[in-house]
mmCIF file as Biopython writes it, N, C-alpha, C and O atoms, coordinates in Angstrom:
data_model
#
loop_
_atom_site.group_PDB
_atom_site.id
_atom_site.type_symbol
_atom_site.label_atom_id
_atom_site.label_alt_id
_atom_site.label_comp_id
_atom_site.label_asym_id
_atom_site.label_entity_id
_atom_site.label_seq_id
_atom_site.pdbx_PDB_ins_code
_atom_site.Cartn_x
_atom_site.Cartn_y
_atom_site.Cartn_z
_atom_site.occupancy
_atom_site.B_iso_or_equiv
_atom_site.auth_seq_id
_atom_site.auth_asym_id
_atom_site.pdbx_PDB_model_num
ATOM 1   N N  . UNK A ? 1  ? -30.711 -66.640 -30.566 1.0 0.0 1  A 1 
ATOM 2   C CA . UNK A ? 1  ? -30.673 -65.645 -31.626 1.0 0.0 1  A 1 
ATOM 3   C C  . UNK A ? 1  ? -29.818 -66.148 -32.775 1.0 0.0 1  A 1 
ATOM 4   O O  . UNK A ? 1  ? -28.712 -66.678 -32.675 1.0 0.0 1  A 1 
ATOM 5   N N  . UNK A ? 2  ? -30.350 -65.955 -33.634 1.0 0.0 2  A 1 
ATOM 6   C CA . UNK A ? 2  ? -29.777 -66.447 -35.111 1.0 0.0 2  A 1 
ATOM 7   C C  . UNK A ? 2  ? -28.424 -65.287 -35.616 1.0 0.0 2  A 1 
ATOM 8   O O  . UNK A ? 2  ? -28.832 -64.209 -36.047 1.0 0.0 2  A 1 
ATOM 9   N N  . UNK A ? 3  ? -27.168 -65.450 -35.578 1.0 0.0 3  A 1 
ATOM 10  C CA . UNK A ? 3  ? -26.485 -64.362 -36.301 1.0 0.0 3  A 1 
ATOM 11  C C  . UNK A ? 3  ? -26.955 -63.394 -37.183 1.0 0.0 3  A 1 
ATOM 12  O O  . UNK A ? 3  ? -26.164 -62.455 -37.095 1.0 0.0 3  A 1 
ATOM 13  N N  . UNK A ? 4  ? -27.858 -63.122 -38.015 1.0 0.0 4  A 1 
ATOM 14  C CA . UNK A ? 4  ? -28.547 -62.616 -38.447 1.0 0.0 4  A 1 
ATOM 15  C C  . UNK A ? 4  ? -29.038 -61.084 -38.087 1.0 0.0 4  A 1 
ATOM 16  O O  . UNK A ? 4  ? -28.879 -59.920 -38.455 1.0 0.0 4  A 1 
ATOM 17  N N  . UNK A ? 5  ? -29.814 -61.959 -37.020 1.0 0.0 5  A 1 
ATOM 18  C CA . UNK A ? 5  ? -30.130 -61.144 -35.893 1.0 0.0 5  A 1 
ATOM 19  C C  . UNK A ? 5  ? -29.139 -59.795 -35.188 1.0 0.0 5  A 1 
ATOM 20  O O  . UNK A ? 5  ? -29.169 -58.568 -35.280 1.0 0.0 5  A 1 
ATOM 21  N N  . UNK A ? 6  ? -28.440 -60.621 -34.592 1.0 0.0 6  A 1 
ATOM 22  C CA . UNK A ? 6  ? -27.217 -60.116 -34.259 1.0 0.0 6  A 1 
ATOM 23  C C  . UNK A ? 6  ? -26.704 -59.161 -34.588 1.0 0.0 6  A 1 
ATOM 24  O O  . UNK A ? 6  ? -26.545 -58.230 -33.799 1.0 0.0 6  A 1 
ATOM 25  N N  . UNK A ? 7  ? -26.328 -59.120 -35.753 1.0 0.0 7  A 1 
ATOM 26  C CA . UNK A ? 7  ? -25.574 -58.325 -36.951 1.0 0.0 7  A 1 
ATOM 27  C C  . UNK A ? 7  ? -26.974 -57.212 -36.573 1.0 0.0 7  A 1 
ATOM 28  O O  . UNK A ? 7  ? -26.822 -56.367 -35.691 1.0 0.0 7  A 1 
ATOM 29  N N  . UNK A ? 8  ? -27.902 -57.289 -37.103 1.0 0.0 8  A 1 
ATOM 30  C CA . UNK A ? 8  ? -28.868 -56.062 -37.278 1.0 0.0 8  A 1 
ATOM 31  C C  . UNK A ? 8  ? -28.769 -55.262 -35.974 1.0 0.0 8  A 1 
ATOM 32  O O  . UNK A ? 8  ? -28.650 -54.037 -35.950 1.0 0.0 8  A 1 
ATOM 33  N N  . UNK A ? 9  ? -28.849 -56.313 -34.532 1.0 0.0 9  A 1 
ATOM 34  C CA . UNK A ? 9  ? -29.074 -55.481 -32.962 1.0 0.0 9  A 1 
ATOM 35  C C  . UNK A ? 9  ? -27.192 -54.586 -33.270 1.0 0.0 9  A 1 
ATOM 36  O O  . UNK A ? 9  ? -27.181 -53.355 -33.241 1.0 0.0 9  A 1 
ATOM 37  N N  . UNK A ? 10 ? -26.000 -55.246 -33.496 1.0 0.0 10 A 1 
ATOM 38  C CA . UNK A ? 10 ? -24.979 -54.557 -33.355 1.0 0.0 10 A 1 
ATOM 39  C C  . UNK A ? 10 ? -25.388 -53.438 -34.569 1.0 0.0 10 A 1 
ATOM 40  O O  . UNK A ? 10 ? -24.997 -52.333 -34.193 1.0 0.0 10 A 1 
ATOM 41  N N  . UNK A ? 11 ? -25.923 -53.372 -35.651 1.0 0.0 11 A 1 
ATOM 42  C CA . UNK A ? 11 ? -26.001 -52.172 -36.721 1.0 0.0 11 A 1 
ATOM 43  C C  . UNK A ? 11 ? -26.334 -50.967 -36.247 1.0 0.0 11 A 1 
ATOM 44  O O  . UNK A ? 11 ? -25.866 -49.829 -36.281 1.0 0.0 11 A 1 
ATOM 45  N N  . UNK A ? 12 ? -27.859 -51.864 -35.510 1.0 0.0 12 A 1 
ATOM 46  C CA . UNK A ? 12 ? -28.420 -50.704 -34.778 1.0 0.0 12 A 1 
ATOM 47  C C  . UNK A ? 12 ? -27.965 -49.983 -33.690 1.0 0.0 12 A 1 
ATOM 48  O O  . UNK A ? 12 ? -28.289 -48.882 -33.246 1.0 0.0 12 A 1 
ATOM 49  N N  . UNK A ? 13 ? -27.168 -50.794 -33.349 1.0 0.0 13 A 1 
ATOM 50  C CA . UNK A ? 13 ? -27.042 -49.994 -31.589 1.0 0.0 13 A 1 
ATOM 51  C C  . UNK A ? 13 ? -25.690 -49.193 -32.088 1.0 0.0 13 A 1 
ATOM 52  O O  . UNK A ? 13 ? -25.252 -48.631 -31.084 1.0 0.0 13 A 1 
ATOM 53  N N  . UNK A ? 14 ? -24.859 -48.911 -33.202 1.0 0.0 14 A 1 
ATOM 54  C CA . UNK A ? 14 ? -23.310 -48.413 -33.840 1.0 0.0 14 A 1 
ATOM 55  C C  . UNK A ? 14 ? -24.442 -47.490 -33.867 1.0 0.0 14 A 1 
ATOM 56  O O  . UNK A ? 14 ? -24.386 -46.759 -32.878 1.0 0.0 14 A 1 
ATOM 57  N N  . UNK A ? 15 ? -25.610 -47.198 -34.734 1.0 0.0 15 A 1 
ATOM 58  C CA . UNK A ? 15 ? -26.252 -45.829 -35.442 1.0 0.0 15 A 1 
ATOM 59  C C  . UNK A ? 15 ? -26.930 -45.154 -34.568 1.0 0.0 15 A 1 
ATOM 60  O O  . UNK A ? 15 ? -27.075 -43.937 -34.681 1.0 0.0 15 A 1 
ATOM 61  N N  . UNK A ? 16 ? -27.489 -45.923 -33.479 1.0 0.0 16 A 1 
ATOM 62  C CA . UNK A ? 16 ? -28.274 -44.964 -31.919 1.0 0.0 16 A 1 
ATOM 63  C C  . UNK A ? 16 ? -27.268 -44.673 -31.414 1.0 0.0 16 A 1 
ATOM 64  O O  . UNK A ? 16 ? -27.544 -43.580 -30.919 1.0 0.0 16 A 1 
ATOM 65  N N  . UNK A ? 17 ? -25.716 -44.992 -31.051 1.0 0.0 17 A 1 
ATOM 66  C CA . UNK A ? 17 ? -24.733 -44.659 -30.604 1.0 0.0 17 A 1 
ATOM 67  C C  . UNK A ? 17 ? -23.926 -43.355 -31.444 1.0 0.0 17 A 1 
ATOM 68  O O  . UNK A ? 17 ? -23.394 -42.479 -30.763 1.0 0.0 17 A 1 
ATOM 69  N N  . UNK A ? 18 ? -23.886 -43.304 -32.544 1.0 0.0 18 A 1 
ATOM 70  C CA . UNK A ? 18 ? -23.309 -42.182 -33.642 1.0 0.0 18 A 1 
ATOM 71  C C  . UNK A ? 18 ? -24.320 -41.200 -33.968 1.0 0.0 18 A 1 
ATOM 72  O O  . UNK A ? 18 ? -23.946 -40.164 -34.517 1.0 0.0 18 A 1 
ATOM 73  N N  . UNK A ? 19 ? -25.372 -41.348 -33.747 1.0 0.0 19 A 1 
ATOM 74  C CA . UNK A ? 19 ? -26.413 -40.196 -33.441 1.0 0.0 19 A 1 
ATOM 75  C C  . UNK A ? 19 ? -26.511 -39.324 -32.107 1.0 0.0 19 A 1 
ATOM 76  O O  . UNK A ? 19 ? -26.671 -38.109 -31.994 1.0 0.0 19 A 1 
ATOM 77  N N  . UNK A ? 20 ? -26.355 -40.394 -31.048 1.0 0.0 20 A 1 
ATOM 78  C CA . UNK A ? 20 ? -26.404 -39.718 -29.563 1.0 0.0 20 A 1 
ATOM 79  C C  . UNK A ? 20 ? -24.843 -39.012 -29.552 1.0 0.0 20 A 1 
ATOM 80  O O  . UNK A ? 20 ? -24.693 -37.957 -28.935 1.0 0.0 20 A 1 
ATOM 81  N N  . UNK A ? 21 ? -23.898 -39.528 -30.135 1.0 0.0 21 A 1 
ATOM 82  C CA . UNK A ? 21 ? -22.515 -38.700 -30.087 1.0 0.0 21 A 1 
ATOM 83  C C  . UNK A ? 21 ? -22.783 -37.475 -31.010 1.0 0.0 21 A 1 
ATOM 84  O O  . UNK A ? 21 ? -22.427 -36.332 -30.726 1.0 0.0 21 A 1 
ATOM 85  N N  . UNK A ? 22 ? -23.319 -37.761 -31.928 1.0 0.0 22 A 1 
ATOM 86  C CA . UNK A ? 22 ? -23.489 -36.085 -32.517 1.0 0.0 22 A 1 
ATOM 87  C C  . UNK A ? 22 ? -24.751 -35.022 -32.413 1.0 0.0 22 A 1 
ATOM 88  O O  . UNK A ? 22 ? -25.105 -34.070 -33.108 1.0 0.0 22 A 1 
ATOM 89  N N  . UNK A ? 23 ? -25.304 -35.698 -31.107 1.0 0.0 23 A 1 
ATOM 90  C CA . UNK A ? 23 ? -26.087 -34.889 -30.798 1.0 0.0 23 A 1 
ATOM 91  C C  . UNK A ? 23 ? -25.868 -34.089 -29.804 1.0 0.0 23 A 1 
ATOM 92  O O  . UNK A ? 23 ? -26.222 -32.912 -29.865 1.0 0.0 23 A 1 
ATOM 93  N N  . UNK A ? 24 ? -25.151 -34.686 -28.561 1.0 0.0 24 A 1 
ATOM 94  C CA . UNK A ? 24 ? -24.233 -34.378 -27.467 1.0 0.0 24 A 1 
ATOM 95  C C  . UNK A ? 24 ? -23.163 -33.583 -27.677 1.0 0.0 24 A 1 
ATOM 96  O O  . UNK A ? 24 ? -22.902 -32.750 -26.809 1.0 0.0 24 A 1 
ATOM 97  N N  . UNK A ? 25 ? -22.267 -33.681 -28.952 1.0 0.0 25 A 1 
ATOM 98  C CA . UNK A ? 25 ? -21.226 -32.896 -28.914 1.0 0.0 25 A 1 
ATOM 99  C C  . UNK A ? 25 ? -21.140 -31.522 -29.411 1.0 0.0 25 A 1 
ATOM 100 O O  . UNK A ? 25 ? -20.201 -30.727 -29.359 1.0 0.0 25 A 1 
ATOM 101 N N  . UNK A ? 26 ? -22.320 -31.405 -29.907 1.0 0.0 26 A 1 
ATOM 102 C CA . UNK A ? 26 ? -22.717 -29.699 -30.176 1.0 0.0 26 A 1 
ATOM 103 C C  . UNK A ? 26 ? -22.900 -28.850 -28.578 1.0 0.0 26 A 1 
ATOM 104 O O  . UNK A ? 26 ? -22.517 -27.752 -28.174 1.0 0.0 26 A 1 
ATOM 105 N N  . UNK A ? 27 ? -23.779 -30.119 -27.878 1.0 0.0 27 A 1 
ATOM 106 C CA . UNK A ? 27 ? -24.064 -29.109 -26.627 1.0 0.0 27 A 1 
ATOM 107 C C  . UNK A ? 27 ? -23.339 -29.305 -25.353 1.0 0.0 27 A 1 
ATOM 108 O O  . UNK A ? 27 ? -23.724 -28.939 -24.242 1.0 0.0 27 A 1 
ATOM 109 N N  . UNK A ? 28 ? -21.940 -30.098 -25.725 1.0 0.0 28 A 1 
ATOM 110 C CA . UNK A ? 28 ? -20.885 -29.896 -24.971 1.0 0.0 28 A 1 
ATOM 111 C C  . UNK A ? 28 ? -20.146 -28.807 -25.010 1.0 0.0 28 A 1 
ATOM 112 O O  . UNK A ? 28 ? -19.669 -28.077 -24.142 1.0 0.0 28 A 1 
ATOM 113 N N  . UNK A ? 29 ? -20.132 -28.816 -25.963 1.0 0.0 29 A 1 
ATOM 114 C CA . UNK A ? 29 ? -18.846 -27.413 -26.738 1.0 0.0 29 A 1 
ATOM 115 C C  . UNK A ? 29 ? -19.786 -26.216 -26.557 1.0 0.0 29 A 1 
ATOM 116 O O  . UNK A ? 29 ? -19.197 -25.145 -26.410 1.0 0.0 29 A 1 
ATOM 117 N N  . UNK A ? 30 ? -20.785 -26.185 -26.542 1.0 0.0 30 A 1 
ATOM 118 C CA . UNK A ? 30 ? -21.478 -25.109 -26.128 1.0 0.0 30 A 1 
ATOM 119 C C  . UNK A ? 30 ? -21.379 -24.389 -24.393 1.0 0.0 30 A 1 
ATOM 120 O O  . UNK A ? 30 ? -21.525 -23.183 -24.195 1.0 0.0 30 A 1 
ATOM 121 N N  . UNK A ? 31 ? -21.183 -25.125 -23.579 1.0 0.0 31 A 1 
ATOM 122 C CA . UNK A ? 31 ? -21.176 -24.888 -22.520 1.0 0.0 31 A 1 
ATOM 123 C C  . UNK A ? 31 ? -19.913 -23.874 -22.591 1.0 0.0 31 A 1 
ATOM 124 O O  . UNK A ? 31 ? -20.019 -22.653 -22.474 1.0 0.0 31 A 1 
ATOM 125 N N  . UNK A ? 32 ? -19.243 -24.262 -22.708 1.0 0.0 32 A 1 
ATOM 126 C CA . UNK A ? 32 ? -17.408 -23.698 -22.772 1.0 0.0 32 A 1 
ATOM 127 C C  . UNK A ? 32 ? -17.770 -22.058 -23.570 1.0 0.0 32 A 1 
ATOM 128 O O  . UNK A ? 32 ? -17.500 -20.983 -23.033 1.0 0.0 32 A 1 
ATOM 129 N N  . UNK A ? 33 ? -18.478 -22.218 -25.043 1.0 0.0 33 A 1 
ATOM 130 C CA . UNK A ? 33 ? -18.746 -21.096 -25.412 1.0 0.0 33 A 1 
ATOM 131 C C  . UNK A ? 33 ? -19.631 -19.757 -24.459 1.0 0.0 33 A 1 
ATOM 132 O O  . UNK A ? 33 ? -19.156 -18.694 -24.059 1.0 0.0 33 A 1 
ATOM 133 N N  . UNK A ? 34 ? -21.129 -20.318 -24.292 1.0 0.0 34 A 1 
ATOM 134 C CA . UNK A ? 34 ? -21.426 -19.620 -22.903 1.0 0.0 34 A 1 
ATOM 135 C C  . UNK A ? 34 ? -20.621 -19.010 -22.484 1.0 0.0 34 A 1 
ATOM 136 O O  . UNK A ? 34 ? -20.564 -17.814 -22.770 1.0 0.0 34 A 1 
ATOM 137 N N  . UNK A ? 35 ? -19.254 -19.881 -21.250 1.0 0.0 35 A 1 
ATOM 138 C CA . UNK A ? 35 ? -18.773 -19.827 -20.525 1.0 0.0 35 A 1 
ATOM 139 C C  . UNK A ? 35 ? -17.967 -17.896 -21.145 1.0 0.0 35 A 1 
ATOM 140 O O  . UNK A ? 35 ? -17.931 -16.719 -20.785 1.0 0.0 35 A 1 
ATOM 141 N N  . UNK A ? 36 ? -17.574 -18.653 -22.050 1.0 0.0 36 A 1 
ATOM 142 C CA . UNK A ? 36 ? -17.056 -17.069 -22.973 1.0 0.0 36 A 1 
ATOM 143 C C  . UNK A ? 36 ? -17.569 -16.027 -22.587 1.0 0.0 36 A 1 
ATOM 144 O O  . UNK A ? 36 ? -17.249 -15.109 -21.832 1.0 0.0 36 A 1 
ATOM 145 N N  . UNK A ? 37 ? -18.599 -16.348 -23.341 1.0 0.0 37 A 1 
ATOM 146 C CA . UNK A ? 37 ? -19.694 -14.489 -23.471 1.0 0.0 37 A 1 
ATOM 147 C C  . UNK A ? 37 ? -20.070 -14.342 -22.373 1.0 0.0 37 A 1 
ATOM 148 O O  . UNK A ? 37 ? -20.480 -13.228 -22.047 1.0 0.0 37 A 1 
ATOM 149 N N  . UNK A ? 38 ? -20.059 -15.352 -21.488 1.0 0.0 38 A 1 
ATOM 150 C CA . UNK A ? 38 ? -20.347 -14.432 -20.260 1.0 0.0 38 A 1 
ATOM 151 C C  . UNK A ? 38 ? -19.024 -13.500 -19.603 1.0 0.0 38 A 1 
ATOM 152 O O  . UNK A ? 38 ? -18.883 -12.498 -18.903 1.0 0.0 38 A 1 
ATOM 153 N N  . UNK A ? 39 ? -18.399 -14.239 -20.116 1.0 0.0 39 A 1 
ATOM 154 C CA . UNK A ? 39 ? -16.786 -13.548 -19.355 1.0 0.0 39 A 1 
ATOM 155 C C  . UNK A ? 39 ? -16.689 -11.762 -20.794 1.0 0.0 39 A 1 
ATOM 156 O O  . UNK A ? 39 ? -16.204 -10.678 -20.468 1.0 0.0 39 A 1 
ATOM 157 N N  . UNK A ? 40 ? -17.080 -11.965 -21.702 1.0 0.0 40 A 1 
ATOM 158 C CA . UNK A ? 40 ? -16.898 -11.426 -22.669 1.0 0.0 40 A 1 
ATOM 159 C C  . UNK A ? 40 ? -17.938 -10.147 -22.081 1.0 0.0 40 A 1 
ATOM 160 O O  . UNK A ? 40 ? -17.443 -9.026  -22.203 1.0 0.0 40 A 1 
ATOM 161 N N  . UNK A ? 41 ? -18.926 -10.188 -21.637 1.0 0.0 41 A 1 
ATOM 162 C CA . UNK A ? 41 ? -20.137 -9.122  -21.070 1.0 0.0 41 A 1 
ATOM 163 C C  . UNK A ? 41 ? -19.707 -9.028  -20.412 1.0 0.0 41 A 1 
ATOM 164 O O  . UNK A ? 41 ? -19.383 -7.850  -20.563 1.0 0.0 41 A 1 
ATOM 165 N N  . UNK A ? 42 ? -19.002 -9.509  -18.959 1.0 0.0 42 A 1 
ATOM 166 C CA . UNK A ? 42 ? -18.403 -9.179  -17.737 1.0 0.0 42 A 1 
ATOM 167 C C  . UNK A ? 42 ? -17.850 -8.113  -17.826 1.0 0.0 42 A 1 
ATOM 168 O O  . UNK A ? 42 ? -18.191 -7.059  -17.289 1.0 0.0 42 A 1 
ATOM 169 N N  . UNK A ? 43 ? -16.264 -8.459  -19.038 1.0 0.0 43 A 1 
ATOM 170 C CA . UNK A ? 43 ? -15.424 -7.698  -19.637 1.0 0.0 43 A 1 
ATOM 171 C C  . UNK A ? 43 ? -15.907 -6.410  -19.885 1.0 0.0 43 A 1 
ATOM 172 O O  . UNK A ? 43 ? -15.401 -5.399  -19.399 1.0 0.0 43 A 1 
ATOM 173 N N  . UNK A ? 44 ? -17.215 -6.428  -20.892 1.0 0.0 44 A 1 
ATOM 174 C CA . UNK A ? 44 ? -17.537 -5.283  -21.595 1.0 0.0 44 A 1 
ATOM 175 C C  . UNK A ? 44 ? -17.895 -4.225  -19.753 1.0 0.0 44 A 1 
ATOM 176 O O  . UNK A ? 44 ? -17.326 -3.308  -19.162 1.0 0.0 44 A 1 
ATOM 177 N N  . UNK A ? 45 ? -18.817 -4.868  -19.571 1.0 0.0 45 A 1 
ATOM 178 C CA . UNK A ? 45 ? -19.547 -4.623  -18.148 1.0 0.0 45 A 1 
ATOM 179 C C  . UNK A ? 45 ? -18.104 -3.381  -17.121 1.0 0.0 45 A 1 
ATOM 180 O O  . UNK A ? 45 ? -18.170 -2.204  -16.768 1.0 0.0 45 A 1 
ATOM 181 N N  . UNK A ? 46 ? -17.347 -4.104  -17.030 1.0 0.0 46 A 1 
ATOM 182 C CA . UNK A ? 46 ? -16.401 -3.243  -16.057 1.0 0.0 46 A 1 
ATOM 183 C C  . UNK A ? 46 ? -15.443 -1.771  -16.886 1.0 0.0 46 A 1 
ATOM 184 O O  . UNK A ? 46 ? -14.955 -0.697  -16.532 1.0 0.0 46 A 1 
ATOM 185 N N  . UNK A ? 47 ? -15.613 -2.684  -18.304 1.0 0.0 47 A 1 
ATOM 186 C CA . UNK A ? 47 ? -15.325 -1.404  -19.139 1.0 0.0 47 A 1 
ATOM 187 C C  . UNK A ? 47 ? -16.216 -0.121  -18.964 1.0 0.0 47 A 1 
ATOM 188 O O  . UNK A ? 47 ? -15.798 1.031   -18.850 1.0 0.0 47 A 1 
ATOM 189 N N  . UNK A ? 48 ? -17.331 -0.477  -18.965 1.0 0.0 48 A 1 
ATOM 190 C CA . UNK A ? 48 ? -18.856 0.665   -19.521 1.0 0.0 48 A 1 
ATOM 191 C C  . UNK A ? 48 ? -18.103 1.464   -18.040 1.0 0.0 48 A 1 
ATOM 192 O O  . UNK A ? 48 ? -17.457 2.498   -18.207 1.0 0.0 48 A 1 
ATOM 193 N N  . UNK A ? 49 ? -18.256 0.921   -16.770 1.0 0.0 49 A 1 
ATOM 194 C CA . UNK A ? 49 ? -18.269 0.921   -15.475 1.0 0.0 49 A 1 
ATOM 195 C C  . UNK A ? 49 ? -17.463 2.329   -15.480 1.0 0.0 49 A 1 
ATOM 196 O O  . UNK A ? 49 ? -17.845 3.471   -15.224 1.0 0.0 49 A 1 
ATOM 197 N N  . UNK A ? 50 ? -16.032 1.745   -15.922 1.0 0.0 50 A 1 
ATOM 198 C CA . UNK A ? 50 ? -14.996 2.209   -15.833 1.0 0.0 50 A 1 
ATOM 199 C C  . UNK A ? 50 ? -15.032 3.756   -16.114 1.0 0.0 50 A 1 
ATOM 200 O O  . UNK A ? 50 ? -14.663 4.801   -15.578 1.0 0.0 50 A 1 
ATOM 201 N N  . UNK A ? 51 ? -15.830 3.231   -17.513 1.0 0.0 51 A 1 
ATOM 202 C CA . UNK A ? 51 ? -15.725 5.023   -18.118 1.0 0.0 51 A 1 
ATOM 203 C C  . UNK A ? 51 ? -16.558 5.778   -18.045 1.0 0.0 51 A 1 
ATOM 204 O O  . UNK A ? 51 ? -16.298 6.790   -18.697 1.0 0.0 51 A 1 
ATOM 205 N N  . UNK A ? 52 ? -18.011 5.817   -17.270 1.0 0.0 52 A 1 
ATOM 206 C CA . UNK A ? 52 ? -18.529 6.158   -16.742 1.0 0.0 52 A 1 
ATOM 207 C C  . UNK A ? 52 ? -18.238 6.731   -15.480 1.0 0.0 52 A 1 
ATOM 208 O O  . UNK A ? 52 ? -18.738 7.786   -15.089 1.0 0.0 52 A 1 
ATOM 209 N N  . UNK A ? 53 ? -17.279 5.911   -14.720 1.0 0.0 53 A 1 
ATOM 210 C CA . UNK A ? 53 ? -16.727 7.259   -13.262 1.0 0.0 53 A 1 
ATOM 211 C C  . UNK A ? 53 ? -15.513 7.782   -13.818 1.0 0.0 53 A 1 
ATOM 212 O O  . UNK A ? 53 ? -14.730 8.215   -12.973 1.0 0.0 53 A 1 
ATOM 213 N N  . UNK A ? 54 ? -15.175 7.851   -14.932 1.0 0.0 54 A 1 
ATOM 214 C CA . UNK A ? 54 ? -14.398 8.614   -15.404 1.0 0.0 54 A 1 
ATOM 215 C C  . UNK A ? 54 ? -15.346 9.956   -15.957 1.0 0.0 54 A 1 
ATOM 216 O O  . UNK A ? 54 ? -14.975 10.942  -15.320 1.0 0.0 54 A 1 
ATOM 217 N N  . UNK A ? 55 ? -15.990 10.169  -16.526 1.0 0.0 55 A 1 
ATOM 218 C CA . UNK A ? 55 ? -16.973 11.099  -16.621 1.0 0.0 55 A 1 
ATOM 219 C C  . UNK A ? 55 ? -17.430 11.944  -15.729 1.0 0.0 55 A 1 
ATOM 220 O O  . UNK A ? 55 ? -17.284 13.160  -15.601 1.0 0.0 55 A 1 
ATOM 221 N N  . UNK A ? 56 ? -18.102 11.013  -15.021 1.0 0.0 56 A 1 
ATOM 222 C CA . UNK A ? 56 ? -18.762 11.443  -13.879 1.0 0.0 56 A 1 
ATOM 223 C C  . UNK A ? 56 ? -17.948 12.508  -13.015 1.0 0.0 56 A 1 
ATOM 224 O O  . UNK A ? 56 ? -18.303 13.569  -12.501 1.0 0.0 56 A 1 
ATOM 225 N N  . UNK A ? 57 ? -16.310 11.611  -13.053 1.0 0.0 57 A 1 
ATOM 226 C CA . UNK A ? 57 ? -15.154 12.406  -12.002 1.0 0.0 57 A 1 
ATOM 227 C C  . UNK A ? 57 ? -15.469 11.430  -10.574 1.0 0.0 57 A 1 
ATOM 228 O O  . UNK A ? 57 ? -15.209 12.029  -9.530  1.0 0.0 57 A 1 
ATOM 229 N N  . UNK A ? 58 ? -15.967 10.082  -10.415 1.0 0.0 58 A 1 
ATOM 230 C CA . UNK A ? 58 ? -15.698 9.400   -9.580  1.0 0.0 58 A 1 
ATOM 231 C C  . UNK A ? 58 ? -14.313 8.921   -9.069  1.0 0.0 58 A 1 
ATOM 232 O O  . UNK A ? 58 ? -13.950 8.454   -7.989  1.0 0.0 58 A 1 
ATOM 233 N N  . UNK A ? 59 ? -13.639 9.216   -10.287 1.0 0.0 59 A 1 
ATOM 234 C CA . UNK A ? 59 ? -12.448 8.141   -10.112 1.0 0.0 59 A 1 
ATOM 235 C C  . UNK A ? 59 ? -11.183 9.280   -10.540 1.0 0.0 59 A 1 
ATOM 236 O O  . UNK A ? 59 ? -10.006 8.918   -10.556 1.0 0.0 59 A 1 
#
């Protein structure tokens, strides 16, 4: 392989590499968010719960 060469395979493989990192790191950080709203509906969830056998006179 001629340096030339070279130079272009390392160009390319920096820009398939800085593409796959910013494609990945949206739907990393996403997981964690999920992770949230589900805890966030849970939350709401035992609230509704709550005040509902309060109504009722369950509780």
């Amino acid at each position: 392989m001629q340096r030339d060469t070279i130079v272009r395979v390392d160009v390319k493989f920096w820009r398939v590499l800085a593409v796959l990192l910013l494609t990945v790191a949206p739907i990393l950080s996403a997981c964690n968010t999920v992770h949230g709203v589900g805890e966030d509906l849970s939350a709401a969830g035992r609230g509704i719960a709550h005040t509902a056998d309060k109504v009722s006179g369950n509780k």
